[in-house]
MDTraj code that builds the backbone (N, CA, C; nanometers):
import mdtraj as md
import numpy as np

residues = "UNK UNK UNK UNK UNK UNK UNK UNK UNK UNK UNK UNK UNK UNK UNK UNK UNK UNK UNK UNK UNK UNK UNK UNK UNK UNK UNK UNK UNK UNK UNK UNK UNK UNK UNK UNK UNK UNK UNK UNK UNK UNK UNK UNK UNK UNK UNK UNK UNK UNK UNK UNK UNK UNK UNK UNK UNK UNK UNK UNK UNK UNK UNK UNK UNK UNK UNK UNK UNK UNK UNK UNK UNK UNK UNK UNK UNK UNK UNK UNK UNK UNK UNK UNK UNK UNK UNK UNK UNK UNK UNK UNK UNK UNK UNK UNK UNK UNK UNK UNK UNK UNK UNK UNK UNK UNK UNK UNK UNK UNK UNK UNK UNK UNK UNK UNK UNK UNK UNK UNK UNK UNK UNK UNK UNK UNK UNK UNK UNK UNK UNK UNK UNK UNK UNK UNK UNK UNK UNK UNK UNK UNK UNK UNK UNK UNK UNK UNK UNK UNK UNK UNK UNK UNK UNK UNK UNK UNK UNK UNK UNK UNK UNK UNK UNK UNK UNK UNK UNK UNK UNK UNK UNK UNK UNK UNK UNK".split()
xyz = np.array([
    [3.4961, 0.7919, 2.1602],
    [3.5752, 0.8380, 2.0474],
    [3.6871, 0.9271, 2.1033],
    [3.7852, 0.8855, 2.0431],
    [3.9443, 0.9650, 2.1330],
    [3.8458, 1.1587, 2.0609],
    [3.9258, 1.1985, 2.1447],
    [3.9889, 1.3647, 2.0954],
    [3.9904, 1.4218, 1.9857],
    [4.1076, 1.3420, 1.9455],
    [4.2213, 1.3093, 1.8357],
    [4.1058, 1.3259, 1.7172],
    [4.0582, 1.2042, 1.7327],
    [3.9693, 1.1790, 1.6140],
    [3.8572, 1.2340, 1.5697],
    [3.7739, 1.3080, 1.7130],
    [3.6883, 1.4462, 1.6893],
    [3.7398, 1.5661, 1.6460],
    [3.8794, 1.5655, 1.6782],
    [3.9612, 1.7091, 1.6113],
    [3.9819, 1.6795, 1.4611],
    [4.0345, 1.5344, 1.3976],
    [4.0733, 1.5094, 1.2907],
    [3.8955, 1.5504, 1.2018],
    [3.8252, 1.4588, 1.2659],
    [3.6558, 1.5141, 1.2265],
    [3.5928, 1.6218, 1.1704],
    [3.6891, 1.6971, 1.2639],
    [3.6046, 1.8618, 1.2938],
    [3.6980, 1.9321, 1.1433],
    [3.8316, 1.8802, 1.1384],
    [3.8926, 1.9840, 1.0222],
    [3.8467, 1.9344, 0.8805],
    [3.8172, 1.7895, 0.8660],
    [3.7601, 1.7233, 0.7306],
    [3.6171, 1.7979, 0.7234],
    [3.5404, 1.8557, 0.8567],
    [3.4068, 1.9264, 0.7874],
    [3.4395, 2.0344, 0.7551],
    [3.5152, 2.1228, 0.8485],
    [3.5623, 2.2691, 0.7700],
    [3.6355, 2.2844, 0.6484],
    [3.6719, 2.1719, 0.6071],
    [3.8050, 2.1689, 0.5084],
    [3.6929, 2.1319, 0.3872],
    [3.5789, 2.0187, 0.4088],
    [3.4705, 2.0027, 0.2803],
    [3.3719, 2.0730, 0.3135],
    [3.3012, 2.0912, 0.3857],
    [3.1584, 2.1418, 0.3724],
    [3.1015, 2.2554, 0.2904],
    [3.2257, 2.3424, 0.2305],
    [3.1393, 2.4591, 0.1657],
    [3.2014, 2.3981, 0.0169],
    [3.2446, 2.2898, 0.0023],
    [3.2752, 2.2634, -0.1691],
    [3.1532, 2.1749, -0.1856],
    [3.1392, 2.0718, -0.0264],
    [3.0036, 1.9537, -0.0892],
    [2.8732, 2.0519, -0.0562],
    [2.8597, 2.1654, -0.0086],
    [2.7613, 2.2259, -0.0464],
    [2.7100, 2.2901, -0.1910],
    [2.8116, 2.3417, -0.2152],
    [2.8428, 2.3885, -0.3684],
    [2.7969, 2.2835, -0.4418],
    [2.8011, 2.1539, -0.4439],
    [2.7863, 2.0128, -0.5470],
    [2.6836, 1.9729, -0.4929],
    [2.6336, 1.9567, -0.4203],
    [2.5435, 1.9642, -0.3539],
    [2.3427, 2.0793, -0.3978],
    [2.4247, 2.1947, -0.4209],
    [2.2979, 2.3035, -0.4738],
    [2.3364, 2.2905, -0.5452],
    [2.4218, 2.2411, -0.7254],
    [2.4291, 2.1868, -0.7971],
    [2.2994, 2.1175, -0.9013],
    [2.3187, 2.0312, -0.7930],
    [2.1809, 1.8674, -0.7827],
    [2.0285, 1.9554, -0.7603],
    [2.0282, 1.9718, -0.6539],
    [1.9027, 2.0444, -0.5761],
    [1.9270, 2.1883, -0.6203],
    [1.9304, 2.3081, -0.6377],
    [1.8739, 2.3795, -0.6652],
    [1.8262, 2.4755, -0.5251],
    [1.9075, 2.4460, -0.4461],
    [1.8069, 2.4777, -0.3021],
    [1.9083, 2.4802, -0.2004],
    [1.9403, 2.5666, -0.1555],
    [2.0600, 2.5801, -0.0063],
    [2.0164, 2.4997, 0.0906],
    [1.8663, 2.5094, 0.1359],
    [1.8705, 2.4433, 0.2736],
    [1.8665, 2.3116, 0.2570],
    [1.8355, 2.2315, 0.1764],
    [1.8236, 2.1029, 0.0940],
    [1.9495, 2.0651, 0.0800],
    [2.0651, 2.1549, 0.0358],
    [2.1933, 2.1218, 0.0225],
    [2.2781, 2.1440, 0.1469],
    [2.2543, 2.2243, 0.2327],
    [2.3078, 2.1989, 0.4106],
    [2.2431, 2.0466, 0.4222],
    [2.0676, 2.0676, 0.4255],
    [2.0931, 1.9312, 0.4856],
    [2.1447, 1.8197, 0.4391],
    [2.1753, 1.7867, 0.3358],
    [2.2449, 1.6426, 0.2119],
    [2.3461, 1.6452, 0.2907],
    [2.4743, 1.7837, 0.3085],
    [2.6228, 1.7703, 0.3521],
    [2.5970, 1.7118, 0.5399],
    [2.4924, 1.7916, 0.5679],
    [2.4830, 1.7357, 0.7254],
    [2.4486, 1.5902, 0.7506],
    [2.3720, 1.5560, 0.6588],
    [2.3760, 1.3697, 0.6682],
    [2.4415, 1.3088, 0.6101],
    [2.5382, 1.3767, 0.5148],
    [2.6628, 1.2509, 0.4795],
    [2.7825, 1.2812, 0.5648],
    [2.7782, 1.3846, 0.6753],
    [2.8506, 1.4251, 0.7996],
    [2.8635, 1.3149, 0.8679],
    [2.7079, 1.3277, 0.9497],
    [2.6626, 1.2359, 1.0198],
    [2.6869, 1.0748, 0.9850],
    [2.6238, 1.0577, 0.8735],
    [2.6902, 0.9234, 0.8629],
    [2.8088, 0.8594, 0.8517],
    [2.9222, 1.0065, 0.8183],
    [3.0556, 0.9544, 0.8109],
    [3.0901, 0.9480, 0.9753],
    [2.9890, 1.0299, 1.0473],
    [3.0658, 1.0491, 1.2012],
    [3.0430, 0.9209, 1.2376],
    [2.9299, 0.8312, 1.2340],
    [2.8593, 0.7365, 1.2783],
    [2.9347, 0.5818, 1.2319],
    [3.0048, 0.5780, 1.1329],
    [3.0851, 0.4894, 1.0934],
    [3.2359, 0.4992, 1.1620],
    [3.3035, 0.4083, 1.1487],
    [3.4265, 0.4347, 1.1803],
    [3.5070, 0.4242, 1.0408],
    [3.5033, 0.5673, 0.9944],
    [3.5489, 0.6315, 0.8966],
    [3.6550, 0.5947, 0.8856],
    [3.7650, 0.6268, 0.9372],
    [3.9394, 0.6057, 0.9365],
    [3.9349, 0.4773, 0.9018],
    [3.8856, 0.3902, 0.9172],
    [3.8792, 0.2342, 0.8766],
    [3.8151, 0.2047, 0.7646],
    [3.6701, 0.2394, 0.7682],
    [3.6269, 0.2199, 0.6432],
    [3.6240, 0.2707, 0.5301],
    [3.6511, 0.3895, 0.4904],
    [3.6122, 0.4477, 0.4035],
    [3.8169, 0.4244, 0.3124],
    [3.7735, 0.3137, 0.2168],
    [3.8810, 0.2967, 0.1354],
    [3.9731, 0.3812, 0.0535],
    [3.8804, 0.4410, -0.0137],
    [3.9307, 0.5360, -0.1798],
    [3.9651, 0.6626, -0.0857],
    [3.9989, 0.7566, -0.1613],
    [4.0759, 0.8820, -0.1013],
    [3.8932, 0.9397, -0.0466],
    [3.8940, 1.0154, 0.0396],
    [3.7871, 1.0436, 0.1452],
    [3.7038, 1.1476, 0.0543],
    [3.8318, 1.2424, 0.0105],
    [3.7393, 1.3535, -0.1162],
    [3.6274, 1.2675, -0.1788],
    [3.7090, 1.1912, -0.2836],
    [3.6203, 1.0974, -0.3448],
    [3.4750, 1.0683, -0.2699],
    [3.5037, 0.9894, -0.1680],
    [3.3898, 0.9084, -0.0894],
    [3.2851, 1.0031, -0.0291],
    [3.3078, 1.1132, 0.0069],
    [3.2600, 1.2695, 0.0049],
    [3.1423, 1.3037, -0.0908],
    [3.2316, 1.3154, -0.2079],
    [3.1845, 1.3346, -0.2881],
    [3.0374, 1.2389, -0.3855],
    [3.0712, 1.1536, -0.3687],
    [2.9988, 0.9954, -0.3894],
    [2.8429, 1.0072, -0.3395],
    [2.9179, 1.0204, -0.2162],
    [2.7877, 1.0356, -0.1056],
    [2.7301, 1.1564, -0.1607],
    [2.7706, 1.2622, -0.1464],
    [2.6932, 1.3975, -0.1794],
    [2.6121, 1.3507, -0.2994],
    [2.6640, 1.2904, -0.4030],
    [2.5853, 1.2889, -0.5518],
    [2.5058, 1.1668, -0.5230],
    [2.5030, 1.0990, -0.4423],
    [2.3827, 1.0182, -0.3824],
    [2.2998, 0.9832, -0.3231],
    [2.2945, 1.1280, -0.2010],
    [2.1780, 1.1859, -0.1328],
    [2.1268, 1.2527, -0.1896],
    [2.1675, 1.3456, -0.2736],
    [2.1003, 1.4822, -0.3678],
    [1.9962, 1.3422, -0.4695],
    [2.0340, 1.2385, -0.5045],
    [1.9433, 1.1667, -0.6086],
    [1.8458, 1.1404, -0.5494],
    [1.8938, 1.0367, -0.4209],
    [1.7633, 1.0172, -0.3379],
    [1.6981, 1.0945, -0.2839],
    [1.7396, 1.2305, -0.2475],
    [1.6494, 1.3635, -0.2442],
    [1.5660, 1.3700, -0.3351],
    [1.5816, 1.4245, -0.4760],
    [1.5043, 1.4331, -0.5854],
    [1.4275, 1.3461, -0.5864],
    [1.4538, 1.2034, -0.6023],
    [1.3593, 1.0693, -0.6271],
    [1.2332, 1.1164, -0.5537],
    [1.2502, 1.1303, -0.3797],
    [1.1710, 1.1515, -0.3149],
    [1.0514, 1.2565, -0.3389],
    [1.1513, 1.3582, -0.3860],
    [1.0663, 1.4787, -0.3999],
    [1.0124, 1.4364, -0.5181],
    [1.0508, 1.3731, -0.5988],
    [0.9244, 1.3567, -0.7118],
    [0.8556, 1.2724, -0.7226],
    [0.8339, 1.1679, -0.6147],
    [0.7498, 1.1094, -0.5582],
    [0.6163, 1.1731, -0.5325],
    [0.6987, 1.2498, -0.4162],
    [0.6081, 1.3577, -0.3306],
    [0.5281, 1.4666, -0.4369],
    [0.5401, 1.4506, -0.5086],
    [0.5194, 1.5672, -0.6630],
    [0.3998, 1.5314, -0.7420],
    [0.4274, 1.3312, -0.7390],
    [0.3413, 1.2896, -0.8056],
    [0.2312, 1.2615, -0.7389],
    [0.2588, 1.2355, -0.6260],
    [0.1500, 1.1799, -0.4820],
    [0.0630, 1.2720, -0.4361],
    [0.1221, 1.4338, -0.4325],
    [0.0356, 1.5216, -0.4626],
    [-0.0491, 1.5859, -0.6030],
    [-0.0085, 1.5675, -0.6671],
    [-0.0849, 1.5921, -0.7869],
    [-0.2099, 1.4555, -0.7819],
    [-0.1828, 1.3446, -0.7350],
    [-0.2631, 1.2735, -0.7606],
    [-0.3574, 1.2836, -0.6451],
    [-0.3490, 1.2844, -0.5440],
    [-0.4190, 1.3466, -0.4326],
    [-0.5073, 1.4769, -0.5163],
    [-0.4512, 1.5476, -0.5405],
    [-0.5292, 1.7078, -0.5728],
    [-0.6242, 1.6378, -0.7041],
    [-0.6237, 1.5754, -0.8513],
    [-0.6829, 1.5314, -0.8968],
    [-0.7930, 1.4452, -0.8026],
    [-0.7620, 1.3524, -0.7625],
    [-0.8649, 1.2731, -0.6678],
    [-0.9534, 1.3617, -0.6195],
    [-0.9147, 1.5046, -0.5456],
    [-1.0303, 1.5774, -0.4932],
    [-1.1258, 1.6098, -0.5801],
    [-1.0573, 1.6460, -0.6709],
    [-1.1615, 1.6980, -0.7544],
    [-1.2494, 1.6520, -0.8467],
    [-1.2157, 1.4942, -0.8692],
    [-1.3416, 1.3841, -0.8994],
    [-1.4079, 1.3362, -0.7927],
    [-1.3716, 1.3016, -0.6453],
    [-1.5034, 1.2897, -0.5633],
    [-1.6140, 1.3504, -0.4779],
    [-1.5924, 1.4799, -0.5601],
    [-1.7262, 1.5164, -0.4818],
    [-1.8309, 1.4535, -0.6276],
    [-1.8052, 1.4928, -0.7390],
    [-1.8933, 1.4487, -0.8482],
    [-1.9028, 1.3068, -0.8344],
    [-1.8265, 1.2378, -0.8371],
    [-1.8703, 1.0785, -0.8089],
    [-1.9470, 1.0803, -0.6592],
    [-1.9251, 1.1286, -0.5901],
    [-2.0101, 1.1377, -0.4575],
    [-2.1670, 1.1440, -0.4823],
    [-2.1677, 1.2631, -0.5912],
    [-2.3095, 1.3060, -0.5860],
    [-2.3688, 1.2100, -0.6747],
    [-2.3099, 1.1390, -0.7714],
    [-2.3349, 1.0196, -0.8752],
    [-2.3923, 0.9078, -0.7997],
    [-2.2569, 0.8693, -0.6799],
    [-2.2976, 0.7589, -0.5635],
    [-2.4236, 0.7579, -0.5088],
    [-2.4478, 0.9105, -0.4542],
    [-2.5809, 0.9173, -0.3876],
    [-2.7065, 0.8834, -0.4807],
    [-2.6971, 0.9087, -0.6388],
    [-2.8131, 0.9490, -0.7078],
    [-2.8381, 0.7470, -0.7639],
    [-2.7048, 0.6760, -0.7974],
    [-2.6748, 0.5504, -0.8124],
    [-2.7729, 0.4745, -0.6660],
    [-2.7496, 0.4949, -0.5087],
    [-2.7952, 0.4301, -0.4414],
    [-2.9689, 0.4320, -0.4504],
    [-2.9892, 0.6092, -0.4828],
    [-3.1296, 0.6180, -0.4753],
    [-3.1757, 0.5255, -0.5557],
    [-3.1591, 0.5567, -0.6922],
    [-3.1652, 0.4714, -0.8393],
    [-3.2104, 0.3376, -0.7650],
    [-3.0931, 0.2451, -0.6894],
    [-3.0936, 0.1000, -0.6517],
    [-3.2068, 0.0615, -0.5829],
    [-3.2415, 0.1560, -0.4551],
    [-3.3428, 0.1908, -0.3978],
    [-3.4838, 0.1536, -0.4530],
    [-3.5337, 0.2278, -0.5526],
    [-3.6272, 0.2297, -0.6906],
    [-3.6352, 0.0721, -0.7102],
    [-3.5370, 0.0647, -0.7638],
    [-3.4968, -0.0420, -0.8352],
    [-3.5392, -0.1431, -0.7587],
    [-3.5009, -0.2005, -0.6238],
    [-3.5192, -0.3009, -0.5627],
    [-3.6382, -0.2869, -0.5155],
    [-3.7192, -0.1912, -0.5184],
    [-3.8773, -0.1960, -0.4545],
    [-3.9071, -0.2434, -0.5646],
    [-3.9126, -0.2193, -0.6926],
    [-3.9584, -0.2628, -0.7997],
    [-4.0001, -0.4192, -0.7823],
    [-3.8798, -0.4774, -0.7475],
    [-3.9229, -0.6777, -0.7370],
    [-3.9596, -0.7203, -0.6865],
    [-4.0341, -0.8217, -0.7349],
    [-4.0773, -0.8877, -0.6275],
    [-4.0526, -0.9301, -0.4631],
    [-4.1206, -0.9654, -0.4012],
    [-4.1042, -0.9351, -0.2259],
    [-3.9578, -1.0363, -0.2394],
    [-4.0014, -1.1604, -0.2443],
    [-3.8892, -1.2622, -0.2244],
    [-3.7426, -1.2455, -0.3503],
    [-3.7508, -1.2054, -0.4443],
    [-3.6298, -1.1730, -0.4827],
    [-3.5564, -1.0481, -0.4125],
    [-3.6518, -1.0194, -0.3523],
    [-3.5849, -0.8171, -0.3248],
    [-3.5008, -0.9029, -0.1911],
    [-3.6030, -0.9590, -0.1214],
    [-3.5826, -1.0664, -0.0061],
    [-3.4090, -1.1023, -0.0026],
    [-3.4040, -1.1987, -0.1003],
    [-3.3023, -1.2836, -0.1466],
    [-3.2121, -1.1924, -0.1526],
    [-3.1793, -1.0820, -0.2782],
    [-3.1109, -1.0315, -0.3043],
    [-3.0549, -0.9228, -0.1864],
    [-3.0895, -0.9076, -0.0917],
    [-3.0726, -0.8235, 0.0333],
    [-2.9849, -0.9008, 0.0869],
    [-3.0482, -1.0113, 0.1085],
    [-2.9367, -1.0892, 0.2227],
    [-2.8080, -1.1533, 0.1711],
    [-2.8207, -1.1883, 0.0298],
    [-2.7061, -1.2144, -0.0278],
    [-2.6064, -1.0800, -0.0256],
    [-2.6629, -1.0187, -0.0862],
    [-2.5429, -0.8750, -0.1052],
    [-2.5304, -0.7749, -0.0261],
    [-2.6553, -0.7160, 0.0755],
    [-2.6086, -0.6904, 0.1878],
    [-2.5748, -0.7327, 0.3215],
    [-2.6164, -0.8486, 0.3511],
    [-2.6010, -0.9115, 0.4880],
    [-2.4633, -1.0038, 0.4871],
    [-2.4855, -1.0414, 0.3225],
    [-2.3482, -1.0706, 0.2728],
    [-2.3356, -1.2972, 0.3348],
    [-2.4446, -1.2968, 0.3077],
    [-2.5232, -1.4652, 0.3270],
    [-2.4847, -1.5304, 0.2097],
    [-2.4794, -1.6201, 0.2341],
    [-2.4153, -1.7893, 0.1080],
    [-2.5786, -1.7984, 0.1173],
    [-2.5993, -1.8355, -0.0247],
    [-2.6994, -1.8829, -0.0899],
    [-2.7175, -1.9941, -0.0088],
    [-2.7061, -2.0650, 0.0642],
    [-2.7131, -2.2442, 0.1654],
    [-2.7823, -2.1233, 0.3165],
    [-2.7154, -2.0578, 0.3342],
    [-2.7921, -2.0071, 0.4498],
    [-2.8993, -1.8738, 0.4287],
    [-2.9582, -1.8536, 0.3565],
    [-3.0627, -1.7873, 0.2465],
    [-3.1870, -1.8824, 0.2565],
    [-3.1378, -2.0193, 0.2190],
    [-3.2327, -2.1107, 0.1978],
    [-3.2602, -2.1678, 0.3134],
    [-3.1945, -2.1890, 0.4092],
    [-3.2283, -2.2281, 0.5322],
    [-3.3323, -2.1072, 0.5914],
    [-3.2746, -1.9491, 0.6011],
    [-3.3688, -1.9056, 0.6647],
    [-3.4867, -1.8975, 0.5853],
    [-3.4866, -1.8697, 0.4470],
    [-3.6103, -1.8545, 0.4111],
    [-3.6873, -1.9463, 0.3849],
    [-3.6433, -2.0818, 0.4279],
    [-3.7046, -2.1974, 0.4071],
    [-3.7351, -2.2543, 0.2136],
    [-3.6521, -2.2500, 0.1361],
    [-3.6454, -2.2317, 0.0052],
    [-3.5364, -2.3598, -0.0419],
    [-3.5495, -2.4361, -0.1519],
    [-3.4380, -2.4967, -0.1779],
    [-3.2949, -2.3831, -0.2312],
    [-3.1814, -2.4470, -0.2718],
    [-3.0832, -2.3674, -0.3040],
    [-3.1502, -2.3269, -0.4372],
    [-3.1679, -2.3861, -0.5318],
    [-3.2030, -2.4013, -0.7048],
    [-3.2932, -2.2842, -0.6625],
    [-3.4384, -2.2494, -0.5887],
    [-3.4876, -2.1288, -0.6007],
    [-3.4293, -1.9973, -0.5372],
    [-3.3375, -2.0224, -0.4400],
    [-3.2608, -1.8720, -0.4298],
    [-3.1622, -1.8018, -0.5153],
    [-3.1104, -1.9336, -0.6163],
    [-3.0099, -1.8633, -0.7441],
    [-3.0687, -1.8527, -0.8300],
    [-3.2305, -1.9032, -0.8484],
    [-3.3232, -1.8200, -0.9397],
    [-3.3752, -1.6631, -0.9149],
    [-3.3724, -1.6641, -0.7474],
    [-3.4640, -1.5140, -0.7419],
    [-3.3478, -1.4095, -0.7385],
    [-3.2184, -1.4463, -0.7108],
    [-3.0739, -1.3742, -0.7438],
    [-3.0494, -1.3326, -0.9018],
    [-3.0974, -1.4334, -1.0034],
    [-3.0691, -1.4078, -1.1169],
    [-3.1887, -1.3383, -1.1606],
    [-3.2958, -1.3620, -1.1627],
    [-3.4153, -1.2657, -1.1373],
    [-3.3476, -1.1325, -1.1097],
    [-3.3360, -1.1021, -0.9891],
    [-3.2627, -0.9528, -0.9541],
    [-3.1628, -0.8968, -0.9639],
    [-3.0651, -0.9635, -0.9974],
    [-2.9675, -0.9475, -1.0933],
    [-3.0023, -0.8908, -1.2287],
    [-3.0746, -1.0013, -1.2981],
    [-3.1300, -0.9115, -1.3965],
    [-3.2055, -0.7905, -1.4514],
    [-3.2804, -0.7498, -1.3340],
    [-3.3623, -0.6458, -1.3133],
    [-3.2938, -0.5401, -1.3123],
    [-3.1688, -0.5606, -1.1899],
    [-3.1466, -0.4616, -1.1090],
    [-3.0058, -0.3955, -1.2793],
    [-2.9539, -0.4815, -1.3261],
    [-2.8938, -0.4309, -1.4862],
    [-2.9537, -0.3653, -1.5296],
    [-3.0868, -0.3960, -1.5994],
    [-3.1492, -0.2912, -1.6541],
    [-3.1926, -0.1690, -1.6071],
    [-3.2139, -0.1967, -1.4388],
    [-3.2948, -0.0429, -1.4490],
    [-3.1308, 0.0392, -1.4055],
    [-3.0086, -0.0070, -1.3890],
    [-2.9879, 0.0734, -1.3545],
    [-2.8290, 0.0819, -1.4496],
    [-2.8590, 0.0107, -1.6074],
    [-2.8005, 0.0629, -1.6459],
    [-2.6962, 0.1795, -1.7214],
    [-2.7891, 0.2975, -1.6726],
    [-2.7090, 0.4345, -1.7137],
    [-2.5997, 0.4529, -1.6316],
    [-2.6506, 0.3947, -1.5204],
    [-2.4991, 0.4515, -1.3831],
    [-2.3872, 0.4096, -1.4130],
    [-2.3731, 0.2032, -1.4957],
    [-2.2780, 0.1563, -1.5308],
    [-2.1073, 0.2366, -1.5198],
    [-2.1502, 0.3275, -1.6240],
    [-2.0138, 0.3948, -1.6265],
    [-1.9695, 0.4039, -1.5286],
    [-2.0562, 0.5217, -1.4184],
    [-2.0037, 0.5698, -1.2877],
    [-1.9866, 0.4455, -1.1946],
    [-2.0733, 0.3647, -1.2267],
    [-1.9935, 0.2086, -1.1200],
    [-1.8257, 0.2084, -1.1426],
    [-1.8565, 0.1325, -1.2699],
    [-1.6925, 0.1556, -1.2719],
    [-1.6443, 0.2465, -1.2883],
    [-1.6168, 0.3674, -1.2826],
    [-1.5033, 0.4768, -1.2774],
    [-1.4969, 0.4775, -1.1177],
    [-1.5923, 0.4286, -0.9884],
    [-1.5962, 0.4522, -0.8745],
    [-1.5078, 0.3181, -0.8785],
    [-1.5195, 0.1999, -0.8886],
    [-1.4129, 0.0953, -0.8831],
    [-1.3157, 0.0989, -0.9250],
    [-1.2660, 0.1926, -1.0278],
    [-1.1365, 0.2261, -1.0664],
    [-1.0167, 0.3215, -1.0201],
    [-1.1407, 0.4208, -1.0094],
    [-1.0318, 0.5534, -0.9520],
    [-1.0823, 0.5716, -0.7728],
    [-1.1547, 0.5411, -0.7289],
    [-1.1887, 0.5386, -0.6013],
    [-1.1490, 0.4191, -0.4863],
    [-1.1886, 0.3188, -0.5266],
    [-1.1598, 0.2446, -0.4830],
    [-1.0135, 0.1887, -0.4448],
])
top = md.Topology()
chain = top.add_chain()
for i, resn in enumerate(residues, 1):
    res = top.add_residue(resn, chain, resSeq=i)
    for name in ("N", "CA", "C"):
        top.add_atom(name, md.element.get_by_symbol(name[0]), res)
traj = md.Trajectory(xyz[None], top)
């Protein structure tokens, strides 16, 4: 970059920087927020080849920019506003769903001793081992037709005894998950 054009540079920041600061804390509300907005529409004017591109009178284009980093500032920050508030809510429903989770697994626990050997059987390897009903029946030596009986069997069981938790199932699939 000639001289020339770092000197021409240097007097367009002294000549704007304390008006696009001014328009600038305007928007934001906040000095150091408004240095930094004027320092990156600096930068990006340094980074372009300004004298060429920038069409409309430069004030203008200055100005433009300033009222369009300060937006995307804000946007951000109220992003960041909502992302924390929702974070801080979240804390404070999972420890109680935590302790729900724990009292829900015991519950299941109960529950699945309750059935019979071969449905408890079945229903283990389907939903925890996470097995296709075809390889269920192979190991347990069973046709398919009796392993989606002892599934619906425990399926059904496992509804009733443990329908009080329901709710907390789903509020844990909703807001947790």
């Amino acid at each position: 970059m000639s001289e020339n054009k770092e000197k021409k540079f240097e007097q367009l920041f002294r000549l704007y920087y304390k008006e696009l600061h001014r328009s600038a804390f305007r928007y934001l509300r906040d000095s150091e927020s408004a240095e930094e907005i004027v320092q990156q529409v600096f930068l990006r004017l340094w980074e372009k080849n300004w004298e060429e591109e920038v069409h409309t009178s430069l004030k203008a284009y200055l100005y433009r920019a300033i009222y369009n980093e300060s937006m995307n500032f804000l946007k951000k920050e109220q992003r960041k506003m909502k992302y924390q508030s929702y974070q801080q809510s979240r804390q404070e429903v999972v420890p109680a769903v935590d302790q729900s989770a724990k009292d829900l697994d015991q519950k299941l626990q109960v529950a699945l001793a309750k059935l019979p050997e071969k449905s408890r059987t079945v229903f283990e390897l389907s939903r925890f081992q996470e097995m296709k009903y075809k390889d269920i029946a192979q190991t347990l030596d069973l046709s398919i037709k009796t392993v989606e009986g002892h599934m619906t069997k425990a399926l059904r069981h496992l509804r009733l005894e443990l329908m009080d938790y329901l709710t907390v199932i789903i509020f844990y699939i909703i807001y947790i998950l």
